[in-house]
VEXMILUM-603806 format. One record per residue (C-alpha): residue in one letter; x, y, z. Coordinates in steps of 0.02 Angstrom, whole numbers, padded with zeros to 5 digits, always signed. Example, Ala and Ser with C-alpha at 12.3 -4.5 7.8 and 13.67 -1.06 7.14 Angstrom:
# residues 2
A+00615-00225+00390/S+00684-00053+00357/
END
This chain:
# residues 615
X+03133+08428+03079/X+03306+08367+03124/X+03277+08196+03119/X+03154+08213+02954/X+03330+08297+02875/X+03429+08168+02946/X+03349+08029+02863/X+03350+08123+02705/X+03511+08150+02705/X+03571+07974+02737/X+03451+07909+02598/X+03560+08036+02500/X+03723+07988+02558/X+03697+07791+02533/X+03615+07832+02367/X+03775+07930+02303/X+03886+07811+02358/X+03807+07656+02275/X+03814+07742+02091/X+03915+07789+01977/X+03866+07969+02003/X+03972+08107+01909/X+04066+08275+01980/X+03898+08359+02037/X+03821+08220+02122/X+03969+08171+02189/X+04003+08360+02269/X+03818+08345+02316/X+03844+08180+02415/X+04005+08272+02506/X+03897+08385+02563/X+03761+08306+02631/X+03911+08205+02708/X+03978+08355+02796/X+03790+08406+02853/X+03760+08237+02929/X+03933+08229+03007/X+03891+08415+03100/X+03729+08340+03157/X+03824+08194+03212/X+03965+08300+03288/X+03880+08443+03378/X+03758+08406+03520/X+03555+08450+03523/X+03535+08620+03546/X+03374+08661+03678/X+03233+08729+03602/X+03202+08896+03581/X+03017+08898+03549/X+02894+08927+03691/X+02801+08790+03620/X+02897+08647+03549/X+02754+08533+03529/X+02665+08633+03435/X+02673+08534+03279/X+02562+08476+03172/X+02495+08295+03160/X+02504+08307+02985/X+02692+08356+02996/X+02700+08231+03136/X+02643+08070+03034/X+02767+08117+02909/X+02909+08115+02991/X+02853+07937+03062/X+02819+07876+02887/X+02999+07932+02841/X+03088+07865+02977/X+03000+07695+02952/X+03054+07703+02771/X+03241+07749+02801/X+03351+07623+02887/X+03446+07739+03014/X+03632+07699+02982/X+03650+07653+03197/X+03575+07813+03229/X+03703+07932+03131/X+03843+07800+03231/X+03994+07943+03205/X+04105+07786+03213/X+04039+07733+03018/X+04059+07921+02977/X+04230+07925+03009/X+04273+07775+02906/X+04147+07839+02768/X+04255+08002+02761/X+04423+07929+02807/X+04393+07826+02650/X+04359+07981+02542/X+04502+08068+02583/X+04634+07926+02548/X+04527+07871+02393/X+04547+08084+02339/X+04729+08095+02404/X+04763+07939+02266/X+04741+08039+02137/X+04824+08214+02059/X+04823+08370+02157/X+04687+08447+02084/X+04571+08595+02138/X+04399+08481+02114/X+04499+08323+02212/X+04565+08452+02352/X+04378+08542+02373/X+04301+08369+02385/X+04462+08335+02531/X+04404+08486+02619/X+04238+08436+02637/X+04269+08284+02726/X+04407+08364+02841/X+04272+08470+02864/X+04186+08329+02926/X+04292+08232+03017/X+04345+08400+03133/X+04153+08438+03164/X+04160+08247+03221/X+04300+08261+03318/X+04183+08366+03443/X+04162+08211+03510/X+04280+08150+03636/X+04291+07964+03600/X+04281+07995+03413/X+04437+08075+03450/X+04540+07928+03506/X+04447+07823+03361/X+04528+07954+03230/X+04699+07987+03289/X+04729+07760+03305/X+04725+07789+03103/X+04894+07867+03079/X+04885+07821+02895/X+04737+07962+02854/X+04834+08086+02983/X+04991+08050+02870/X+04890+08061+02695/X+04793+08210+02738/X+04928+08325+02808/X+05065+08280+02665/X+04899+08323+02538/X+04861+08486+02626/X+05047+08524+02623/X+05057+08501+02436/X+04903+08580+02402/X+04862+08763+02351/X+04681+08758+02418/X+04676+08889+02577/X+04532+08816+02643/X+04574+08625+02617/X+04719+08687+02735/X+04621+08795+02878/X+04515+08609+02878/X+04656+08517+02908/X+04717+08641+03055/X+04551+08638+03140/X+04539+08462+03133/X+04713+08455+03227/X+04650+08602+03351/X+04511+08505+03376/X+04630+08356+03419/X+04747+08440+03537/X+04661+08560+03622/X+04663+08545+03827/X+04510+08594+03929/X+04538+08778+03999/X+04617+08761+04175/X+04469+08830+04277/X+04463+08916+04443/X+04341+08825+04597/X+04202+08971+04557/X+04219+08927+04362/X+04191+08746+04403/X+04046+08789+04524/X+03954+08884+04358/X+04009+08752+04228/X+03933+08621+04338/X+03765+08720+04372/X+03767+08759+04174/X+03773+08583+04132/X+03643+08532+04255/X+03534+08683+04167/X+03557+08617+04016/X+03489+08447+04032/X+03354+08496+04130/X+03287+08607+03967/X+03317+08433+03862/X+03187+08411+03738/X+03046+08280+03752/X+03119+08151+03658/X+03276+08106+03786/X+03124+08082+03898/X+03059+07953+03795/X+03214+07869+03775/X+03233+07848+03958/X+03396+07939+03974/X+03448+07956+04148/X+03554+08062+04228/X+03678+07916+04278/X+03698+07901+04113/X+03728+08080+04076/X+03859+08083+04235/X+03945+07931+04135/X+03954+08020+03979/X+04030+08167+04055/X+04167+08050+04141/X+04188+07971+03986/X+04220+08137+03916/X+04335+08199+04034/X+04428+08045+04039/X+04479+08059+03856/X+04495+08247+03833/X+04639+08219+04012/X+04794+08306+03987/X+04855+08111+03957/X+04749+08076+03821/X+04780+08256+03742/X+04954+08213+03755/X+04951+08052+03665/X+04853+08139+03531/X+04997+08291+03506/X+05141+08167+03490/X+05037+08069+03349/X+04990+08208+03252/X+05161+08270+03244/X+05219+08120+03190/X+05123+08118+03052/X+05174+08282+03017/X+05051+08405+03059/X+05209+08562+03082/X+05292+08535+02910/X+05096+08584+02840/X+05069+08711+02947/X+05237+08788+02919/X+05212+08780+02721/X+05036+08868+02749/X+05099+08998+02820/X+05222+09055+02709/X+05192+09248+02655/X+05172+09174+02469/X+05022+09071+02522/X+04929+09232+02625/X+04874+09150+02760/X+04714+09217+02847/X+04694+09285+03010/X+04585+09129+03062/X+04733+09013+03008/X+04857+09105+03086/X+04741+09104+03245/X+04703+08925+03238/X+04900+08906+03222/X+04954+08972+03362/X+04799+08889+03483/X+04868+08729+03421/X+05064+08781+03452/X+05032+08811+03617/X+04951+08648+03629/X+05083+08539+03563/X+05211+08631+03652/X+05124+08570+03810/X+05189+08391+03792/X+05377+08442+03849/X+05463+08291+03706/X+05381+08384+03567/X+05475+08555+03597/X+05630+08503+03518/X+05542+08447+03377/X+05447+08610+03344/X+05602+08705+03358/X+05688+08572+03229/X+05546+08600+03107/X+05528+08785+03100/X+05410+08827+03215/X+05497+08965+03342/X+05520+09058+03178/X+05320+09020+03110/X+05274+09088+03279/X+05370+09235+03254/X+05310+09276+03106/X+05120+09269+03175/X+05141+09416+03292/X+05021+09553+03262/X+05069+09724+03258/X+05016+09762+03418/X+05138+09642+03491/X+05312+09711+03579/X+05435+09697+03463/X+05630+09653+03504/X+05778+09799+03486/X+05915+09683+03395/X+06000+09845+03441/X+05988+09954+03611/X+06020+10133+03591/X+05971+10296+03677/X+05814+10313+03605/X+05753+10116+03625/X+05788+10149+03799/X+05692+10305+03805/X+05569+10201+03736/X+05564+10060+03811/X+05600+10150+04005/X+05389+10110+04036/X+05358+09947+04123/X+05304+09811+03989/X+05118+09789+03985/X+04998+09662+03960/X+04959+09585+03794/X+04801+09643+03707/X+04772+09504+03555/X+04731+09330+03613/X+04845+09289+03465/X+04978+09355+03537/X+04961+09278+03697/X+04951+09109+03648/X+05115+09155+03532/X+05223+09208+03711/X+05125+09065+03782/X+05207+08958+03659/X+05376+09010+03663/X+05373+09016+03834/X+05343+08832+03863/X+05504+08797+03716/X+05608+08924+03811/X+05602+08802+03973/X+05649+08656+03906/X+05777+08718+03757/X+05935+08801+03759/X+05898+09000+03720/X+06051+08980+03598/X+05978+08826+03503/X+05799+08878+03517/X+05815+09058+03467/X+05922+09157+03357/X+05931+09297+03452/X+05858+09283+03653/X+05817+09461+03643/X+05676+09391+03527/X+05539+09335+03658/X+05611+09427+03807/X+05480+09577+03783/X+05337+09458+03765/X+05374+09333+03904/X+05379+09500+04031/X+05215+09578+03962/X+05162+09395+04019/X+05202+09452+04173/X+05086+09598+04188/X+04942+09493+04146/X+04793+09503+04289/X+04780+09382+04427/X+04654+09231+04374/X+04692+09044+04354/X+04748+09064+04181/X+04852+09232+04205/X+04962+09119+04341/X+05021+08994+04256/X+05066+09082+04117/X+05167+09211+04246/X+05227+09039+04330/X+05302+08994+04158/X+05357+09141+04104/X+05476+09169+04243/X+05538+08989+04213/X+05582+09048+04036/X+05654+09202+04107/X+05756+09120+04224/X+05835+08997+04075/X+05879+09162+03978/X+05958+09233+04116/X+06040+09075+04136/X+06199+09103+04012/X+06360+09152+04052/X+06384+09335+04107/X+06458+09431+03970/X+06430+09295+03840/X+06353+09332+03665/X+06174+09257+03748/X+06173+09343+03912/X+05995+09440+03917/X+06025+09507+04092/X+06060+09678+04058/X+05927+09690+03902/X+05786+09596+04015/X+05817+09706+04178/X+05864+09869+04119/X+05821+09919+03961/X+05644+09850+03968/X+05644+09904+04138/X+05585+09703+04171/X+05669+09724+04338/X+05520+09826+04424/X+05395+09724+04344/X+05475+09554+04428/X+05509+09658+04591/X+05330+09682+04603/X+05296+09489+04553/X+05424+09436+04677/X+05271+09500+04800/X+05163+09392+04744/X+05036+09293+04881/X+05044+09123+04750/X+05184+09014+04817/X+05220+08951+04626/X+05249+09132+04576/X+05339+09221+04716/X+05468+09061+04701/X+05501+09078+04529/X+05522+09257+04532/X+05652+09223+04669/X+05739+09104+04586/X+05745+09225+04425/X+05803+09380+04541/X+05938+09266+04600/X+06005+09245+04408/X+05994+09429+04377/X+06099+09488+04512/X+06240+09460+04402/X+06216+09579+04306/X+06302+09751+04361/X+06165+09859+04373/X+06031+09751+04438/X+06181+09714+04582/X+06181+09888+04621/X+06008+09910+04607/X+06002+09797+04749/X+06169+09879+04864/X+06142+10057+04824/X+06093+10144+04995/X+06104+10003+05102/X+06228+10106+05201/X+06084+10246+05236/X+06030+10137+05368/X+06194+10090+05447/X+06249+10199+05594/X+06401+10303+05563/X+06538+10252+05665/X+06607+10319+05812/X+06703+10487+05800/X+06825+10557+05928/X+06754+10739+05858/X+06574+10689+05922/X+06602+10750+06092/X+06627+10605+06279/X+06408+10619+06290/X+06375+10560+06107/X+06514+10433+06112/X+06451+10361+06251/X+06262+10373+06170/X+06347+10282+06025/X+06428+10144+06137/X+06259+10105+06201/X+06154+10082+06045/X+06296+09979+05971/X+06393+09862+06096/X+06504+09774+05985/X+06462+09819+05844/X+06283+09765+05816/X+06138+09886+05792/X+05997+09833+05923/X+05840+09949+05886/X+05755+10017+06037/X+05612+09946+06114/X+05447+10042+06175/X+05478+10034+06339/X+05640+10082+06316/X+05733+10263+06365/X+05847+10369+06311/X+05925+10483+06445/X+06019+10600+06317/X+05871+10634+06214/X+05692+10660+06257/X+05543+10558+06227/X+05511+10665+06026/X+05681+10634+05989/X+05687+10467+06048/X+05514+10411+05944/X+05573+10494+05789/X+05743+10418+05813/X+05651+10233+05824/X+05532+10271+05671/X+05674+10321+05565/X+05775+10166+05609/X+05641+10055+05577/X+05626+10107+05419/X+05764+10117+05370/X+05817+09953+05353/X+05653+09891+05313/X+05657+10014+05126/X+05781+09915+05060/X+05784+09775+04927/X+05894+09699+05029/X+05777+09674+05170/X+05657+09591+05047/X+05779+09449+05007/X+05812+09434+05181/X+05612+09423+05211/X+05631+09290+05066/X+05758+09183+05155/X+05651+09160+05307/X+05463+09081+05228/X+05424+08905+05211/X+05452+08866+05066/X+05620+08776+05034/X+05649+08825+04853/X+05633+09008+04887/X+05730+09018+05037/X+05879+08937+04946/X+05851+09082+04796/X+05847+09227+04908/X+05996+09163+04999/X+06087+09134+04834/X+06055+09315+04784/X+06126+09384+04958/X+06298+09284+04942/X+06324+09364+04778/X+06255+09521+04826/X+06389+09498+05005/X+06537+09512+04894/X+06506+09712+04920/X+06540+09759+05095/X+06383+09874+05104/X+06289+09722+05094/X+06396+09653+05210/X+06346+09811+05323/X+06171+09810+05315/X+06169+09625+05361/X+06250+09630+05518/X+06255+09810+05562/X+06074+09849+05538/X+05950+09741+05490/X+05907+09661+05657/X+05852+09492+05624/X+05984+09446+05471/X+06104+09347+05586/X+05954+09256+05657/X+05895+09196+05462/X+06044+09147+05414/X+06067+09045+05553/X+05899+08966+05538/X+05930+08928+05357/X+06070+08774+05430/X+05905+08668+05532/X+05846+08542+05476/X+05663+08613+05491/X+05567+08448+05563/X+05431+08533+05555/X+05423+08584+05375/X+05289+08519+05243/X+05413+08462+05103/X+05571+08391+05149/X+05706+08446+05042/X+05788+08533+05177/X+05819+08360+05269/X+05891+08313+05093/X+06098+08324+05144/X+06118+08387+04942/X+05990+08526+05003/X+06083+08568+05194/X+06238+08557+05108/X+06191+08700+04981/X+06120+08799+05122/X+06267+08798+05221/X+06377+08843+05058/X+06267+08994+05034/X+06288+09039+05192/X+06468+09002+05215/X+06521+09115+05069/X+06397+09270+05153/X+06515+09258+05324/X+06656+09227+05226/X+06622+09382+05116/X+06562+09483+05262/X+06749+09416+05374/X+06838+09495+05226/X+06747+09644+05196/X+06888+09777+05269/X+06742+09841+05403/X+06825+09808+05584/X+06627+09824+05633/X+06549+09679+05528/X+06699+09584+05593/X+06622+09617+05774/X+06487+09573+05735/X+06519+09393+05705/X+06649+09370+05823/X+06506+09424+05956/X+06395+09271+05918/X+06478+09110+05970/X+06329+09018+05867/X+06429+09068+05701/X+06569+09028+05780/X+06551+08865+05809/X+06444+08803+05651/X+06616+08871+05552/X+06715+08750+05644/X+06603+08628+05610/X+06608+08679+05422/X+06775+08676+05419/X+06823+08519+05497/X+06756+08416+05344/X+06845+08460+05171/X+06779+08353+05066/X+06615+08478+05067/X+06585+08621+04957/X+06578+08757+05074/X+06724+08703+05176/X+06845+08855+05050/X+06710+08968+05127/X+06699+08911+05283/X+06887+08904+05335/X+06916+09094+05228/X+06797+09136+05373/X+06858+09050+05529/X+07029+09108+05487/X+06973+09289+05499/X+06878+09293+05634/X+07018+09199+05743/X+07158+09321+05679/
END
């Protein structure tokens, strides 16, 4: 019956377009236009009856008598379909602004989007950038709502990238596809299709809907001006549907994807269009904190719940990388709630790269200069309570993730109470130190726990003659964890995995965090393995997978890190922590190698140190 209909309606279309037909026939040949186009555009469905050949000869010989009678034009080529209808709409776009001239636009928009299902018709389409440029300033000036929701499907239907899939989602997709054409109808059969040419259709369709291709296609609908329309649709005074304002923010998302276009949304209004989109159930920013916002807003952003609203943070996440928060946004505070609810979206392919971007965005708010008019850090970390949320993220097992998260923790520990977040009962776990009150037996107890200064936990094979064996286990499970409950361990734990980026975060984070001396005194007075990291944090790791720690930039901003953390621990006032690193000649003599060079950053650092420790 298909193929009966589609010679019909080409005998109708080639009819209508060789007279001098007037405003019905003319809205009748659009039509049949559009219908042809969508059987053009949209693949055979498989049939659904248990018995497709079940027709009847008489119905049979008919359709054979029709199709003999009606040249086919190439078989519906979608290549002449798109010139038929490109040709419409500049013939249409001509002439006044009219509601009859914009229905008739519409209808071949219509047209040309269900054609764009088609990847190669795709490429065709966006080559002509004198139709993109006709159609969008038309729809722009136009008052017809549904001459505009055409337009913005056709440029969804552009731009969109293929979903990013997990392995198992690629396992189904392929045994879906293979399904599919094995419940083909009979008459692929009799056109000898083959699956080699199926498997270079599919190539041919994943070559042109690449993230390269999609690209190409973003940057040339903006240039012919596909934001300016949407903007102007979605304008209160025009009510834009929920469908538009969907289809909107699908397609921001997409066009923000190709990194040189994010300046240009933000110069054409579209931070403020995506704004504007936000549902109701979407967080909401506090342009002013007060008691009761905090009370509020003291729960641990959640997840999103509109796919709208998603694609929105998705959005202004990917501008919030690349621009300056101050030039992008009028007020940071804006998208701060939304890019942490990103945050607290569940683990699948999708859900981690928009946490792996949202932390990149984070990190660029909490960029500015403490203090300044932009600075975020106290509104991200403490009144939204984001600070848990990205503690918990900083746990992460994706290597993407837990690095970014690392690298934004190491921004926010500027901020005073996220810095004491981080200090505050480090010196539970620090022994006390000696007293002359304690008595000669626990002196001498305490002299051989600590020898100069350094807390060495007890081993299991180890005694204790003035306590017995209860004493001595509880003694050895409360020192254990003690220094492993602390944030501070964690950044420690950071400083030591493989990968190079994080390691350089977490160290970053403890030589701010070393300017208090009960960092200082949880570094080298009781976590037992700090000295060791640090140390390890100068090699030159031959054995690592990437090699930006052979990079000299890279050792040299290791060794500044951890020049300023002895430095700041030499200084601290604690007679203890300055044991402690005059006990290890290692530290010793890497600062005299720091500080023999003073052309180098850390060589300030380096010889504040050395000075101390040989006073």
């Amino acid at each position: 019956m298909k193929k009966a209909g589609n010679g019909l309606v080409q005998e109708l279309v080639r009819k209508g377009n060789s007279s001098n037909s007037d405003s019905v026939v003319a809205e009748l040949v659009d039509s049949a236009a559009v219908v042809l186009a969508k059987w053009s555009g949209v693949s055979t469905a498989p049939a659904n009856s248990s018995n497709p050949v079940a027709a009847s000869s008489e119905m049979a010989s008919g359709i054979e008598e029709l199709d003999n009678k009606t040249p086919a034009l190439d078989d519906t080529d979608p290549v002449q379909l798109v010139d038929m209808h490109s040709k419409r709409i500049v013939e249409l776009a001509a002439k006044d602004v009219s509601d009859a001239n914009g229905a008739a636009v519409q209808r071949a928009t219509e047209a040309l989007g269900y054609l764009c299902l088609k990847p190669k018709i795709k490429e065709y389409l966006v080559k002509n950038e004198s139709l993109l440029t006709t159609l969008f300033s038309y729809a722009q000036k136009a008052k017809t709502a549904g001459l505009v929701f055409s337009a913005a499907m056709l440029v969804r239907n552009l731009t969109q990238y293929r979903p990013v899939l997990s392995e198992e989602q690629k396992r189904i997709q392929q045994l879906q596809r293979l399904s599919s054409r094995a419940q083909q109808p009979q008459q692929q059969k009799k056109n000898k299709e083959t699956v080699a040419d199926a498997t270079a259709e599919d190539e041919e369709a994943s070559q042109y809907d690449s993230a390269e291709y999609v690209s190409k296609r973003s940057v040339a609908v903006c240039k012919a001006g596909c934001i300016p329309m949407l903007v102007t649709a979605l304008q209160p005074a025009r009510r834009p549907s929920d469908n538009l304002k969907d289809a909107v923010a699908e397609i921001m998302v997409s066009l923000a994807t190709t990194q040189a276009l994010r300046g240009l949304i933000v110069q054409q209004g579209g931070v403020r269009v995506l704004l504007s989109l936000l549902t109701a159930d979407a967080p909401k920013a506090a342009k002013n904190v007060d008691s009761s916002d905090e009370k509020q807003s003291a729960k641990m952003p959640q997840a999103l719940r509109q796919q709208r609203d998603k694609n929105i943070a998705f959005a202004l996440t990917k501008i919030a990388i690349s621009i300056p928060p101050h030039l992008a946004f009028q007020d940071p505070r804006e998208i701060v709630r939304l890019l942490l609810s990103l945050l607290a979206e569940e683990t699948e392919t999708q859900a981690l790269l928009m946490k792996f971007e949202a932390l990149l965005a984070l990190t660029n708010l909490a960029s500015a200069q403490p203090g300044s008019a932009h600075d975020v850090r106290g509104y991200m970390a403490n009144d939204l309570n984001g600070i848990s949320l990205i503690e918990m993220v900083v746990l992460s097992d994706h290597v993407l993730v837990r690095r970014a998260a690392t690298e934004l923790v190491c921004n926010l520990v500027y901020d005073v109470n996220v810095f004491e977040r981080f200090v505050k009962n480090a010196d539970s776990c620090v022994p006390p130190p000696p007293s002359a009150d304690d008595g000669a037996q626990a002196s001498e107890l305490l002299s051989e726990r600590m020898p100069s200064g350094i807390v060495e936990l007890p081993s299991d094979d180890e005694g204790d003659d003035g306590y017995d064996n209860q004493r001595q286990a509880k003694d050895k499970e409360s020192s254990d964890d003690a220094y492993r409950s602390q944030r501070l361990h964690l950044l420690v734990a950071l400083s030591d995995v493989d990968d190079v980026a994080t390691r350089s975060a977490a160290a970053g984070a403890l030589a701010v965090l070393s300017n208090d001396p009960r960092c200082c005194r949880y570094l080298f007075l009781a976590h037992p393995r700090a000295s060791e990291v640090l140390l390890g944090l100068l090699s030159d790791n031959d054995d690592a997978d990437d090699n930006a720690q052979k990079d000299p930039s890279s050792l040299a901003a290791f060794k500044h890190r951890v020049a300023v953390i002895w430095a700041n621990a030499a200084n601290s006032g604690d007679s203890r922590v300055l044991a402690s690193l005059r006990s290890q000649p290692s530290i010793l003599e890497t600062l005299q190698e720091m500080a023999a060079d003073d052309s180098m950053p850390y060589y300030g650092a380096a010889k504040s140190a050395l000075e101390k420790m040989m006073a």
